[in-house]
C-alpha positions as CSV (number, residue, x, y, z in Angstrom):
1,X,0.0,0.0,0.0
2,X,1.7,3.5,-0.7
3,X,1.9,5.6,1.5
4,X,2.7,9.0,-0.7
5,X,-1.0,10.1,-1.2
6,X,-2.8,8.5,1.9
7,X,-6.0,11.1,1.8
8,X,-6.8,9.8,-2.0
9,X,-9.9,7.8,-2.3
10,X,-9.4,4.1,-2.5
11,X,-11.8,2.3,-5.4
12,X,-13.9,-0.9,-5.2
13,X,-11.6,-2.7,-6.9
14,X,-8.2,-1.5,-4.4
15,X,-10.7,-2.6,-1.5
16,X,-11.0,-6.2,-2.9
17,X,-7.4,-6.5,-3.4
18,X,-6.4,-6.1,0.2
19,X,-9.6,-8.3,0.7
20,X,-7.7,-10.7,-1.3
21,X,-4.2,-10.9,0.7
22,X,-6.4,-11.0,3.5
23,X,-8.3,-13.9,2.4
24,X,-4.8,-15.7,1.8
25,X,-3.6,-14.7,5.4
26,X,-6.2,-16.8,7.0
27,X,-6.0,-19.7,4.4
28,X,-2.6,-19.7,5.2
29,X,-3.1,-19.9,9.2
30,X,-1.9,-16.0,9.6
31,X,-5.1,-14.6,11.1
32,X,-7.5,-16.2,12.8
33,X,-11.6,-16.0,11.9
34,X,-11.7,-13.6,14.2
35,X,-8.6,-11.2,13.0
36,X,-9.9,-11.6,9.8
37,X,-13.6,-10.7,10.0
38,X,-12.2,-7.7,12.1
39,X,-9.8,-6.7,9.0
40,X,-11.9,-7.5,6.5
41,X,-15.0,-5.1,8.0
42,X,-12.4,-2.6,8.3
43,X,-10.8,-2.9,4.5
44,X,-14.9,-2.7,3.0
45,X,-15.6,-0.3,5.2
46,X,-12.1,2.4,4.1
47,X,-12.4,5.0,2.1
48,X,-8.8,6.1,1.5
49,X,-5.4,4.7,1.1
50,X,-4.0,6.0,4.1
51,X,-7.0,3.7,5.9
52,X,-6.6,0.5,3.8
53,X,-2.7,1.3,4.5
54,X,-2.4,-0.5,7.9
55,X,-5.1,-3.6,7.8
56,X,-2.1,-5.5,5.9
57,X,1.3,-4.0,6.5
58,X,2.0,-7.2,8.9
59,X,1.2,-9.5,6.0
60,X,3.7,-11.0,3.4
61,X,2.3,-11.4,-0.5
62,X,2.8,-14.4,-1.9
63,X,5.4,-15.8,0.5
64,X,7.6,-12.6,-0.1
65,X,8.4,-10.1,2.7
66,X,7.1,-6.7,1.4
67,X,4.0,-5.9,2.7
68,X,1.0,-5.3,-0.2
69,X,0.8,-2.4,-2.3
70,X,-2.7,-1.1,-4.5
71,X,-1.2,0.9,-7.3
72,X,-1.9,4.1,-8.0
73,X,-1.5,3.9,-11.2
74,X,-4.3,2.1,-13.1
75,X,-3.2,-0.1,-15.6
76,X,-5.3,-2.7,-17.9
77,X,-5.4,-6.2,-16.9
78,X,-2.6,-8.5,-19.1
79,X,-5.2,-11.7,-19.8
80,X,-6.9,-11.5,-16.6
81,X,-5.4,-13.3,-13.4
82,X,-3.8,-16.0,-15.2
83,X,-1.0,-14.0,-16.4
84,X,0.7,-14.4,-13.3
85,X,0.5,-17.8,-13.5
86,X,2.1,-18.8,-16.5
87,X,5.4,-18.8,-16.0
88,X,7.5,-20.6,-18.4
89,X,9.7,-21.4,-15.7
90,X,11.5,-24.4,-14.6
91,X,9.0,-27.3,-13.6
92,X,8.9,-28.8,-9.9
93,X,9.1,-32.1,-11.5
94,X,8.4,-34.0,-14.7
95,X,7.2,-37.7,-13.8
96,X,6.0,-39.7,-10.7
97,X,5.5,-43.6,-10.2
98,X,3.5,-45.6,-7.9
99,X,3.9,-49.4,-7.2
100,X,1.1,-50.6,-5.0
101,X,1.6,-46.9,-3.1
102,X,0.9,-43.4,-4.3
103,X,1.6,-40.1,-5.3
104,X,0.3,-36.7,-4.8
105,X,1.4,-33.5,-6.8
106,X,-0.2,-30.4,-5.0
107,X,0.1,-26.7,-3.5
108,X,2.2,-24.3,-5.0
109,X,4.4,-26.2,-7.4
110,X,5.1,-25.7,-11.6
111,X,3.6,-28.2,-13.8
112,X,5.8,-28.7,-16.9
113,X,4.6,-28.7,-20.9
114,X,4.3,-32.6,-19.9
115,X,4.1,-34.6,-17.0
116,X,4.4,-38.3,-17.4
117,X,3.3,-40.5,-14.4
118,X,2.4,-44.3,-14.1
119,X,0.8,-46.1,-11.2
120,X,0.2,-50.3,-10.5
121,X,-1.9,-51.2,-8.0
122,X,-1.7,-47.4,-6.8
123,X,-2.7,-44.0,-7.2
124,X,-2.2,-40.6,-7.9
125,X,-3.2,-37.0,-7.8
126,X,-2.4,-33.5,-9.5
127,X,-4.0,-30.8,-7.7
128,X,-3.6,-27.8,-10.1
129,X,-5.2,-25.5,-8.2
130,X,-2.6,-23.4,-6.7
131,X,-0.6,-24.4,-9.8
132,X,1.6,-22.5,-12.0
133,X,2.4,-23.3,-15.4
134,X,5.0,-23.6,-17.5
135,X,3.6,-23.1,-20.9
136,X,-0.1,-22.0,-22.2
137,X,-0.8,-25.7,-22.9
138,X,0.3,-28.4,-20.7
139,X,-0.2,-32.6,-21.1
140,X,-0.7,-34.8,-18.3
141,X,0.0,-38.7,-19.3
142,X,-1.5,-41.0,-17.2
143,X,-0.5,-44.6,-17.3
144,X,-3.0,-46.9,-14.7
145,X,-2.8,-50.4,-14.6
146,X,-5.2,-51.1,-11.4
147,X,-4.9,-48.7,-10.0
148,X,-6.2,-44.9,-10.2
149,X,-5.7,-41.2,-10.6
150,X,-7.3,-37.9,-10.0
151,X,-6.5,-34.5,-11.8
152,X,-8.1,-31.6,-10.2
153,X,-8.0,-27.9,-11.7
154,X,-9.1,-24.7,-10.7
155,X,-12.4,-22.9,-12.3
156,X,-11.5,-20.8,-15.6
157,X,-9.1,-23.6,-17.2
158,X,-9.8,-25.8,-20.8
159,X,-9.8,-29.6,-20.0
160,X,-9.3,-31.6,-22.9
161,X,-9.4,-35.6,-22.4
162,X,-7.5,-38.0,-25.0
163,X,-6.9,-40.7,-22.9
164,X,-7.9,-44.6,-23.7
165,X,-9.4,-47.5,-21.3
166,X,-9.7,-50.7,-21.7
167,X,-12.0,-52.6,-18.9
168,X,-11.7,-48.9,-17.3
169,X,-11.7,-45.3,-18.0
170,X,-11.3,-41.8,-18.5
171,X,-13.7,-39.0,-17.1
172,X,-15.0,-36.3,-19.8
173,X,-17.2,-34.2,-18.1
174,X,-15.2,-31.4,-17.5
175,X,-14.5,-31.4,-21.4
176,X,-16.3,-28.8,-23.4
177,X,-16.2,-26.0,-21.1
178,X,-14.5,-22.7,-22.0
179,X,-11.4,-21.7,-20.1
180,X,-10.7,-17.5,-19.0
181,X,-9.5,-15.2,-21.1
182,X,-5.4,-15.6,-21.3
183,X,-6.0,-19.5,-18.5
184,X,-3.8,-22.3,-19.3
185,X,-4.9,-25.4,-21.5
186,X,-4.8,-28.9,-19.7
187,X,-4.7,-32.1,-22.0
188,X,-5.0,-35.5,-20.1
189,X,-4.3,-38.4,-22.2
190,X,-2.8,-41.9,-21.7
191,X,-3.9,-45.4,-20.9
192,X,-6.6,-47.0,-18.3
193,X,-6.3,-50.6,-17.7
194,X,-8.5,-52.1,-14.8
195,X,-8.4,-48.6,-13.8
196,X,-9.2,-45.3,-14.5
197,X,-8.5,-41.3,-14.6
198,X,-11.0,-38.9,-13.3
199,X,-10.7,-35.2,-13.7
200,X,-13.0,-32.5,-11.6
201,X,-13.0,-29.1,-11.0
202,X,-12.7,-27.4,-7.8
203,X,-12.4,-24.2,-6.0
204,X,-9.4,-23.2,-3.9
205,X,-9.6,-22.8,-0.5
206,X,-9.4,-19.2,-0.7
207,X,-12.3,-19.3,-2.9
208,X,-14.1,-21.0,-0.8
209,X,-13.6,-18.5,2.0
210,X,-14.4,-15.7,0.1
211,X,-17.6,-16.6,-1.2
212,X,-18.9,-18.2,2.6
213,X,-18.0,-14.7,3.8
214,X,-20.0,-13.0,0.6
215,X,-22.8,-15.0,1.9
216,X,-22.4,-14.5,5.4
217,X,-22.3,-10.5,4.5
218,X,-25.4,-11.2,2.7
219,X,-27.3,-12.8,5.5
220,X,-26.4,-9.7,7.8
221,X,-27.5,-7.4,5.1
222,X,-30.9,-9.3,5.0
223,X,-31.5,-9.8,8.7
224,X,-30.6,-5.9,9.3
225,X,-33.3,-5.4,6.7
226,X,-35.7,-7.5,8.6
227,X,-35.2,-6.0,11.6
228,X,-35.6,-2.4,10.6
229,X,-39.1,-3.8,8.9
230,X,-40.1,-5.2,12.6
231,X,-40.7,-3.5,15.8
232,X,-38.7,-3.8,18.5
233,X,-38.6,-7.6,20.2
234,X,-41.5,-6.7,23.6
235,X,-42.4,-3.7,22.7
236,X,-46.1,-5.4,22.1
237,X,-45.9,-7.2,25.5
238,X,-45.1,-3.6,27.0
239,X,-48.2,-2.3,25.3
240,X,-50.4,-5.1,26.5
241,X,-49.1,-5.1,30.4
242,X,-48.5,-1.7,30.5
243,X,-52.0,0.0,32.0
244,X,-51.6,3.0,30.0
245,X,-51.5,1.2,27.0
246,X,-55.3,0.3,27.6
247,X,-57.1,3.2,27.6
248,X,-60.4,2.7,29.8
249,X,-59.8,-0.2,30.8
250,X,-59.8,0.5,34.4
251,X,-62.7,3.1,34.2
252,X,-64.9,0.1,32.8
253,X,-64.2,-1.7,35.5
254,X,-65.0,0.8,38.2
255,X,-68.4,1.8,36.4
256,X,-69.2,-1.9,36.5
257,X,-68.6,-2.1,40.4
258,X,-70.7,1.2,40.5
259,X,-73.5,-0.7,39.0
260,X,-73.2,-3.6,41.1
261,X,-73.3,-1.5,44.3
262,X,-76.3,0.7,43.1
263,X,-78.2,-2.5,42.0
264,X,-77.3,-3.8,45.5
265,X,-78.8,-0.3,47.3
266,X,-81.6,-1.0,45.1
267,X,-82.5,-4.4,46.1
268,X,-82.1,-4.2,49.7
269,X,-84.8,-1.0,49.4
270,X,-87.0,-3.6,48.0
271,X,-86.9,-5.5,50.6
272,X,-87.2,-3.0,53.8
273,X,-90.5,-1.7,51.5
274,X,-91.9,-5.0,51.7
């Protein structure tokens, strides 16, 4: 966040990005529920820079040290939030093998152009959610002979299956549905023998949190409505126990032991008459 024009008004947008790091904070264990919701009220609720300024100057971005910084300047977005992740760079790793074990490829990690993996009486998993890439188009070969593995990627990406089974499988639902703007192409292809290759899509965990706390804004929003709709919790019991609220009540009832005592007067003349 600079700090070289602190009265300047901060925009929707600079208010999501620190909602963002702090989003990542608590996925990452840095602030607790309760930090965060306090943060978080304070980021929506900010109106300059010099007030969004503090809520994360304790908070690394990304793993790195410097605190987060909303430009000032306002620049177009290069292929939406992908371009980040696209790296080019060196892969983590470039095969795996299981023999009646497993394997698990997930978290922050670099998937090369093509990753070749096998697995016996195992299993396997790529978890490309928190994924970066090392080219626009990468190719996951799965090899499972009994045995089983998963591919999971993030919302926004191209799936395309060319994989074979015989007496098992590959899973093609997630084919067919458009990737983002400038989001990385994933090809699974191979061979399914007495086993298969399933492929879903899933959000991240930060994704997660920030749409259960869009929700849990929206349920405030709609109770404070309904409560500005309803009057106040007792304020009908007050009415109906408090004496002034029932005008003539009590005169009725005096008027009706008036008329009792005069019919009583009444009678007993009656009687000494006789």
């Amino acid at each position: 966040m600079t700090d070289d024009a602190p009265e300047l008004r901060a925009s929707d947008a600079d208010r999501e990005r620190v909602a963002e790091v702090l989003r990542d904070a608590l996925a990452e264990g840095r602030l607790d529920m309760a930090e965060f919701e306090e943060r978080l009220d304070a980021t929506y609720s900010a109106r300059t820079y010099g007030e969004l300024a503090p809520i994360t100057r304790d908070l690394p971005v990304g793993g790195a040290g410097a605190a987060p910084e909303v430009s000032m300047t306002k620049r177009p977005a290069a292929a939406g939030d992908w371009a980040g992740r696209i790296t080019g760079g060196e892969p983590s790793s470039t095969w795996a093998v299981a023999v009646m074990s497993g394997f698990q490829r997930k978290g922050r990690w670099t998937v090369p152009k093509r990753f070749n993996s096998f697995a016996f009486w195992g299993g396997g998993e790529f978890d490309l959610r928190e994924a970066d890439f090392a080219a626009g188009e990468v190719v996951i070969n799965c090899v499972a002979i009994m045995g089983g593995m998963q591919v999971v990627v993030p919302p926004g990406v191209e799936v395309v299956v060319r994989g074979i089974g015989i007496m098992g499988g590959f899973d093609h639902r997630e084919e067919g549905v458009p990737g983002d703007p400038g989001a990385p192409r994933v090809v699974v292809t191979g061979f399914a023998f007495w086993g298969g290759v399933g492929v879903e899509r899933k959000l991240t965990r930060a994704e997660k949190l920030r749409i259960k706390e869009e929700r849990r804004q929206e349920k405030l929003e709609r109770r404070k409505g309904r409560d500005r709709d309803r009057p106040e919790q007792g304020s009908v019991r007050k009415e109906l126990d408090a004496p002034a609220a029932r005008p003539g009540l009590h005169d009725l009832l005096g008027e009706d032991r008036a008329r009792d005592r005069e019919l009583e007067r009444e009678r007993r003349r009656r009687d000494d008459n006789r």
